[in-house]
Each structure stands twice: as C-alpha cells, then as structure tokens.
C-alpha positions as CSV (number, residue, x, y, z in Angstrom):
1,X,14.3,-16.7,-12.5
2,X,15.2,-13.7,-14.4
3,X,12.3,-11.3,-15.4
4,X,12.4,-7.5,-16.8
5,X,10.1,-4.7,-14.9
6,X,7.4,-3.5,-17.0
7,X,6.3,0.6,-16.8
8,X,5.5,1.2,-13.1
9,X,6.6,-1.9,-12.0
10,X,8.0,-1.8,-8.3
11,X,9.4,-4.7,-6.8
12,X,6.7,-6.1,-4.3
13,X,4.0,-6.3,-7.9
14,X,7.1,-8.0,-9.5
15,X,6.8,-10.6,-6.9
16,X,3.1,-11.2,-6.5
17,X,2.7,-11.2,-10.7
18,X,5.4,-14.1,-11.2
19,X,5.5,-15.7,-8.0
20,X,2.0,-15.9,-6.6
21,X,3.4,-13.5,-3.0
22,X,5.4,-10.7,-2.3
23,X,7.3,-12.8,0.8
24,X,10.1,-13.1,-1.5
25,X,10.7,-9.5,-1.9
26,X,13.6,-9.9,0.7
27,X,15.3,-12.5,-1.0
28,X,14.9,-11.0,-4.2
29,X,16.7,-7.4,-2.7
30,X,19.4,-10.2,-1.5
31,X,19.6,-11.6,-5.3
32,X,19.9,-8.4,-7.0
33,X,22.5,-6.0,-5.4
34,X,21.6,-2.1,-5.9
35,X,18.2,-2.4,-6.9
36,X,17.0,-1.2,-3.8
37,X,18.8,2.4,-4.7
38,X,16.8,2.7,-8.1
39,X,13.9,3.5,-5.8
40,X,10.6,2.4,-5.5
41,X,9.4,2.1,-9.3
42,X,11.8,0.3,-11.6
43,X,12.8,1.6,-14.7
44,X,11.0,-0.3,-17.5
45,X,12.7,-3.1,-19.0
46,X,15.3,-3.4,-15.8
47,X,16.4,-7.0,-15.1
48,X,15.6,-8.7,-11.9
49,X,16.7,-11.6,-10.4
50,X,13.7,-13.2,-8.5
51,X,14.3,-16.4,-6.3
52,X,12.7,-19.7,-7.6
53,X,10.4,-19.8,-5.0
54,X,8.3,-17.4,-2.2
55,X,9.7,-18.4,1.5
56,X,7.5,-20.7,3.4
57,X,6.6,-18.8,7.2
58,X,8.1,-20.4,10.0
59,X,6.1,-22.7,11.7
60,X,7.1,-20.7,14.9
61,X,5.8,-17.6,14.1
62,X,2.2,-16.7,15.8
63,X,-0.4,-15.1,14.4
64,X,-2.5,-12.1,15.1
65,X,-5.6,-12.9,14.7
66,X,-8.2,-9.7,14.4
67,X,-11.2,-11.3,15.1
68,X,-11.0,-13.8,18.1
C-alpha cells in the first residue's frame, strides 16, 4: 500500500493511522530503502511503502505481565 506522510508525520503514526499498529514499522523500513536516514519526521507529502498488513506476534513469544 502506498501512502504520502502528512506535516509531522513520522513513521510509527504512519503505521498506526493506516494500519490499525505500529508492529509493521520494521517491515515498512524493509519496504522503503533510505527512509530511515530522512530522520524521525517525514517530509510532508514523502511516499511510503507500507506492507499490506501488521505482523501477527509469534505464538512463542511470552509475555510480561505487570500485574500478576
């Protein structure tokens, strides 16, 4: 899915606005080689490549759980 930053966009919000998570933020630094060297914010109106869909957690991973 291609989508264009917006003023003050970074790449994590990017994520979480068209995708619901920013898990994919990885995947989506994999997708768009040298974004990751325009810094943090995005220039407005810069194209990324975001994958079609967030990555799904392992089933092995455990979790910390704060509470318990």
């Amino acid at each position: 899915m291609q989508v264009r930053a917006q003023q003050g966009d970074t790449l994590d919000s990017l994520c979480w606005r068209h995708l619901g998570s920013s898990a994919a933020v990885e995947a989506a630094l994999e997708l768009n080689p040298g974004l990751a060297a325009l810094g943090p914010i995005l220039p407005n109106g810069q194209p990324v490549t975001l994958p079609d869909a967030a990555p799904i957690a392992t089933a092995g991973k455990t979790l910390l759980q704060l509470w318990d």
